[in-house]
C-alpha positions as CSV (number, residue, x, y, z in Angstrom):
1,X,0.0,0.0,0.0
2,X,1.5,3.4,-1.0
3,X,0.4,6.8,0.5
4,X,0.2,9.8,-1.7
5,X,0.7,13.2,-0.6
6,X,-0.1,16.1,-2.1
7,X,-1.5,19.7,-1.4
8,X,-4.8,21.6,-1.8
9,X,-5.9,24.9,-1.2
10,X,-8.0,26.4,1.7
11,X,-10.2,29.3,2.9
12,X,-7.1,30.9,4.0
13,X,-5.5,32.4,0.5
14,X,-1.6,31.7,2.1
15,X,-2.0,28.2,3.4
16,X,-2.4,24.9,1.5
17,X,-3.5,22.1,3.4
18,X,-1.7,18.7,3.5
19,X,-3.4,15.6,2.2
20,X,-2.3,11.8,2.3
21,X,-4.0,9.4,0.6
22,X,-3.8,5.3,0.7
23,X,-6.2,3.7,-2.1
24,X,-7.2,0.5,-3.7
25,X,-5.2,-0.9,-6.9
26,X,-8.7,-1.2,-8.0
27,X,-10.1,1.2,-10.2
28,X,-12.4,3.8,-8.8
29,X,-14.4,5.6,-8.0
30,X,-14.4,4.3,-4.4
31,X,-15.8,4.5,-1.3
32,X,-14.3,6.9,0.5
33,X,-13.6,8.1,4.0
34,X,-12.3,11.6,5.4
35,X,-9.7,10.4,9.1
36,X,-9.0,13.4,10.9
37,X,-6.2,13.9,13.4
38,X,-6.7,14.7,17.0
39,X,-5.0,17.1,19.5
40,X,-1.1,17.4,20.7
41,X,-1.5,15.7,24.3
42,X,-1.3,19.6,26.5
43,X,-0.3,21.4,23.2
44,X,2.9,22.3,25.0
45,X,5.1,20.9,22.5
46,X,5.3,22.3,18.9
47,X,7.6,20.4,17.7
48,X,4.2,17.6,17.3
49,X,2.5,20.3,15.6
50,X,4.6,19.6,12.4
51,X,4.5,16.2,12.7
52,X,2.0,14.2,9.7
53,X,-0.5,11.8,11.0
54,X,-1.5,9.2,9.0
55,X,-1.9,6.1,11.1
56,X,-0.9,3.3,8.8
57,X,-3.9,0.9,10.9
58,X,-6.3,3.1,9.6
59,X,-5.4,3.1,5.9
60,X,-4.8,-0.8,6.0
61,X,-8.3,-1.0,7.6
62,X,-9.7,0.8,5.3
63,X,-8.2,-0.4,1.8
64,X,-8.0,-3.6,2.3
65,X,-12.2,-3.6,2.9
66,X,-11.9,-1.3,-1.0
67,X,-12.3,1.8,1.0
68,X,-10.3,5.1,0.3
69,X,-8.7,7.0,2.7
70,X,-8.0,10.7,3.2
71,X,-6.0,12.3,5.7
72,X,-6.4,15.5,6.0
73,X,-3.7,18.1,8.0
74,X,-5.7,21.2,9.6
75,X,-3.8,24.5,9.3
76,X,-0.9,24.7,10.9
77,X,-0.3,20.8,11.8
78,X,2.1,18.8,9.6
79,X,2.9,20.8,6.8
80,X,0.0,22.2,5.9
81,X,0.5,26.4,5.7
82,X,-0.4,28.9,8.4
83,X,-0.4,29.0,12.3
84,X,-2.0,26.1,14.5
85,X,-5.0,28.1,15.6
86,X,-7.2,25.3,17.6
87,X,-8.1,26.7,20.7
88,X,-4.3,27.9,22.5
89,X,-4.2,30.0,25.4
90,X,-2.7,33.3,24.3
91,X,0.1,32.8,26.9
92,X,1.4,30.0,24.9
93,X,1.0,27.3,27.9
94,X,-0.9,25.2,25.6
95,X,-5.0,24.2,24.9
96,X,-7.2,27.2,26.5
97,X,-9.8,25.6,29.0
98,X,-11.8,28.9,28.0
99,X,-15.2,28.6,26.1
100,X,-15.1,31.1,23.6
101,X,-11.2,30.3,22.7
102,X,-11.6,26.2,22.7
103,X,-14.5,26.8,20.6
104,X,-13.2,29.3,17.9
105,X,-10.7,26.5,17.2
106,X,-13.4,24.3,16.7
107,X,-15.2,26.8,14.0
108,X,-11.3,26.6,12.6
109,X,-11.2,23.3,11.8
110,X,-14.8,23.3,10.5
111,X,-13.2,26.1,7.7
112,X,-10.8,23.5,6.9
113,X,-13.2,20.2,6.4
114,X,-14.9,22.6,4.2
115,X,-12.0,23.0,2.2
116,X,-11.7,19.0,2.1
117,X,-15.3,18.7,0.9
118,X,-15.0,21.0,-2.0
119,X,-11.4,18.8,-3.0
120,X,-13.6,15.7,-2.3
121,X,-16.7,17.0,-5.2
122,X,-14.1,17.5,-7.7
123,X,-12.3,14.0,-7.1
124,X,-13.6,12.0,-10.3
125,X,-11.9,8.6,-8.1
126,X,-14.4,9.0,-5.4
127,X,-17.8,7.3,-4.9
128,X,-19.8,10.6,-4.6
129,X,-22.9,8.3,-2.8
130,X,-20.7,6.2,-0.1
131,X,-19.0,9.1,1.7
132,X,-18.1,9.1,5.7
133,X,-16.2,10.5,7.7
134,X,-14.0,9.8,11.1
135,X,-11.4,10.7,13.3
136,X,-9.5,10.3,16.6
137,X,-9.9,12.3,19.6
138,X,-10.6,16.1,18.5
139,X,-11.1,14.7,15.0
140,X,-13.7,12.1,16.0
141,X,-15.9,15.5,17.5
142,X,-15.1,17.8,15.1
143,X,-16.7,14.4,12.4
144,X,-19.6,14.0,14.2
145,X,-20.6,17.4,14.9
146,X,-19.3,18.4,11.4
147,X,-21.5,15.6,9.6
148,X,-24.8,17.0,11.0
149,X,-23.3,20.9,10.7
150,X,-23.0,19.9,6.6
151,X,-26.3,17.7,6.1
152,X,-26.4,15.3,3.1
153,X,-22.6,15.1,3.2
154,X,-21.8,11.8,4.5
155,X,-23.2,8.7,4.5
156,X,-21.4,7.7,8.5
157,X,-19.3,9.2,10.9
158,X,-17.3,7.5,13.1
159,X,-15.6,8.6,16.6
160,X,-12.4,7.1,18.1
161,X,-12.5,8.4,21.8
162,X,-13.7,11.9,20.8
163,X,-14.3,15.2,22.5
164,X,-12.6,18.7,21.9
165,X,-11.5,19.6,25.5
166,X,-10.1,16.7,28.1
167,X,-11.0,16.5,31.8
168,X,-7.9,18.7,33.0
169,X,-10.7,21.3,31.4
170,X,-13.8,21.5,34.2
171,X,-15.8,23.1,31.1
172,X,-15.1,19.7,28.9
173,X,-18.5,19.0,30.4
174,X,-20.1,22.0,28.4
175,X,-17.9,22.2,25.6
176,X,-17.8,18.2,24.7
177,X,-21.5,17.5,24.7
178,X,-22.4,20.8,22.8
179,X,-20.2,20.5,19.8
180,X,-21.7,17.0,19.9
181,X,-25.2,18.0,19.5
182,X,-24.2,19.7,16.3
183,X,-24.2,16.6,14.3
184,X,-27.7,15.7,15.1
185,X,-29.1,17.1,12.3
186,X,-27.3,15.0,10.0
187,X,-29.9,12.0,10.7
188,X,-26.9,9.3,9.8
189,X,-26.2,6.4,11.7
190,X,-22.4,7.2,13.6
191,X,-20.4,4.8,15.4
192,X,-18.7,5.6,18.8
193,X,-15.9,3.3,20.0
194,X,-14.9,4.7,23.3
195,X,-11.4,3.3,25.9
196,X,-13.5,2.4,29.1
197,X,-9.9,3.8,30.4
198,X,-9.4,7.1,28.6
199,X,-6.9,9.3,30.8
200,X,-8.7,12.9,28.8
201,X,-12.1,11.4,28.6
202,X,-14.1,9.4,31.8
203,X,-16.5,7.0,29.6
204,X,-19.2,8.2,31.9
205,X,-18.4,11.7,30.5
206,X,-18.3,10.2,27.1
207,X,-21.8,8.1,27.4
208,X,-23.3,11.9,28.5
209,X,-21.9,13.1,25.7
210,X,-23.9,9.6,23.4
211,X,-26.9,10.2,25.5
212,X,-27.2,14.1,24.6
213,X,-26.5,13.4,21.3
214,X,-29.4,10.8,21.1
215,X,-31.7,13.0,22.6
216,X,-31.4,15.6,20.1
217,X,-31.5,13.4,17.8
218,X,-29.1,12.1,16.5
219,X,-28.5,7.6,15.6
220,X,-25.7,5.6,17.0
221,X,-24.2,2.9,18.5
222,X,-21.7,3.4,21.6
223,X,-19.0,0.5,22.1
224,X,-17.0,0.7,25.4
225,X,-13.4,-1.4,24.8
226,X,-11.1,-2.4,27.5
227,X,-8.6,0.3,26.0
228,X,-7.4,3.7,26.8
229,X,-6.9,6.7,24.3
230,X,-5.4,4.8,22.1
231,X,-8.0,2.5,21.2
232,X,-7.4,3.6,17.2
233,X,-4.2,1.4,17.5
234,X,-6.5,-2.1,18.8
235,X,-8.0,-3.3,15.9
236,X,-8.5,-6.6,17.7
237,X,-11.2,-4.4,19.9
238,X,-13.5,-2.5,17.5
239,X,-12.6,-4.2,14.2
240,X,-15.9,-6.0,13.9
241,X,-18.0,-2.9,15.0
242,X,-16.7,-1.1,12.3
243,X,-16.8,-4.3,9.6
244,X,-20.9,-4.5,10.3
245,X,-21.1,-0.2,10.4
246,X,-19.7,-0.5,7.2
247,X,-21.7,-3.1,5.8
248,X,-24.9,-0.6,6.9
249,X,-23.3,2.3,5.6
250,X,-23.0,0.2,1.9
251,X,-26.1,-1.0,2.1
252,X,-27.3,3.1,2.7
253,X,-25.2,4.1,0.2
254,X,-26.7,2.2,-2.6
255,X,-28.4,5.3,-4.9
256,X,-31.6,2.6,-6.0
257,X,-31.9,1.6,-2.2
258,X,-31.8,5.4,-1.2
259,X,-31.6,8.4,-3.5
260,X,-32.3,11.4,-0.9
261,X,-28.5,12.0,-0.4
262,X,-27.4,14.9,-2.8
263,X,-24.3,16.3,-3.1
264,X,-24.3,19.5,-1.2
265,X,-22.6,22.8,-1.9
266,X,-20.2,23.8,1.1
267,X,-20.7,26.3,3.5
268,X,-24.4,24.9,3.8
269,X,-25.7,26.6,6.6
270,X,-24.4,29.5,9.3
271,X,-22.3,28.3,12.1
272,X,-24.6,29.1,15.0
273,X,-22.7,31.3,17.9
274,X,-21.7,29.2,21.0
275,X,-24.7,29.0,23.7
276,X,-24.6,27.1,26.8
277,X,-28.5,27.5,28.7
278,X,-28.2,26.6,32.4
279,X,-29.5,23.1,33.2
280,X,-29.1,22.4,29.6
281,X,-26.2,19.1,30.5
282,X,-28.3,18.1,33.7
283,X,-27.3,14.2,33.1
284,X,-23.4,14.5,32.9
């Protein structure tokens, strides 16, 4: 399996984003899923910042089941162009624990997915009806809540031990569950694989997090593994989960089986500002 890099353009006119890709010999077009990265640990050390994630168990996971795989690098991380601008404290001491500034990093990374989607409508290789999208971490919140932000996008999303701010953060518990909510609307079925020992997310935190999703809602399924954080790197643990998901997701994706999914134009709809009503997270 070989991995092809390459650049595309964003909403920001001096920085190109960095794409990896890992595809089927087969001709296309393919299925195709969008992986996005997660966080730096404390976002302490910059020197992660530049580094490229592409986890090679993800793209063998995906291509050997016919699946492409993107990868895409948010401004600022590996070497896509421009600052790393996802939620740091202005002091430099890492991720903020403040609302407003965790959650303008969020609407960040939302400019870039958009800039992924528009590269993804013009990609003649990719399977315009069998779309979804995933991540790790920050990249498994920002898919789900991004999938119901840009309805009639994707066909899945998929969340490896997600959430935006960890529980070093008190306001994780408003932050998490409220970016979650945003990818109700997409009325998709999404998968949630969750480390039962996550040391920046209690599962009880992260079934609050399912729950409030579900009851604005959204469709899932929540799997709890006997894993930590790094859950992504188990296969052995969430494999079939994601083998049957993926089976649904084809069987959804099959245009005479379904044809309400269109291809939408990106932005779709005004990010809504951040509001958090009192009472509103009652059952975390």
């Amino acid at each position: 399996m070989k991995f092809e890099k390459f650049f595309i353009t964003s909403g920001q006119a001096d920085a190109r984003l960095e794409i990896v890709v890992a595809k089927p010999q087969s001709d296309g077009p393919h299925p195709t899923v969008v992986f996005n990265h997660g966080f730096t640990g404390r976002g302490r050390n910059k020197s992660l910042y530049t580094r490229t994630v592409c986890p090679a168990v993800t793209a063998h996971y995906f291509v050997e089941k016919g699946w492409m795989v993107l990868f895409p690098q948010r401004r600022g991380r590996g070497k896509s162009g421009g600052g790393y601008g996802e939620g740091l404290a202005p002091d430099g001491s890492g991720y903020s624990c403040n609302i407003e500034i965790s959650v303008a990093g969020f609407e960040r990374a939302v400019e870039d997915m958009d800039a992924v989607v528009r590269h993804l409508r013009e990609r003649s290789d990719v399977d315009q009806d069998r779309l979804v999208i995933g991540g790790v971490s920050r990249g498994s919140i920002l898919s789900i809540a991004y999938a119901g932000m840009r309805p009639n996008t994707f066909r899945g999303a998929i969340n490896f031990n997600g959430g935006w701010l960890g529980r070093s953060c008190s306001n994780h518990e408003i932050v998490n569950p409220t970016l979650f909510e945003r990818g109700a609307p997409a009325d998709i079925p999404t998968l949630w694989l969750h480390g039962i020992r996550d040391q920046y997310y209690r599962i009880e935190h992260c079934r609050a997090n399912f729950e409030t999703f579900l009851s604005a809602g959204g469709k899932g399924k929540f799997v709890a593994a006997p894993m930590g954080h790094a859950l992504l790197f188990k296969p052995a643990l969430w494999k079939r989960h994601l083998d049957q998901y993926l089976s649904d997701i084809d069987v959804l994706g099959n245009p005479s089986a379904d044809s309400a999914l269109k291809p939408a134009a990106i932005p779709i709809i005004d990010r809504p500002p951040f509001r958090f009503e009192a009472g509103h997270h009652s059952n975390q």
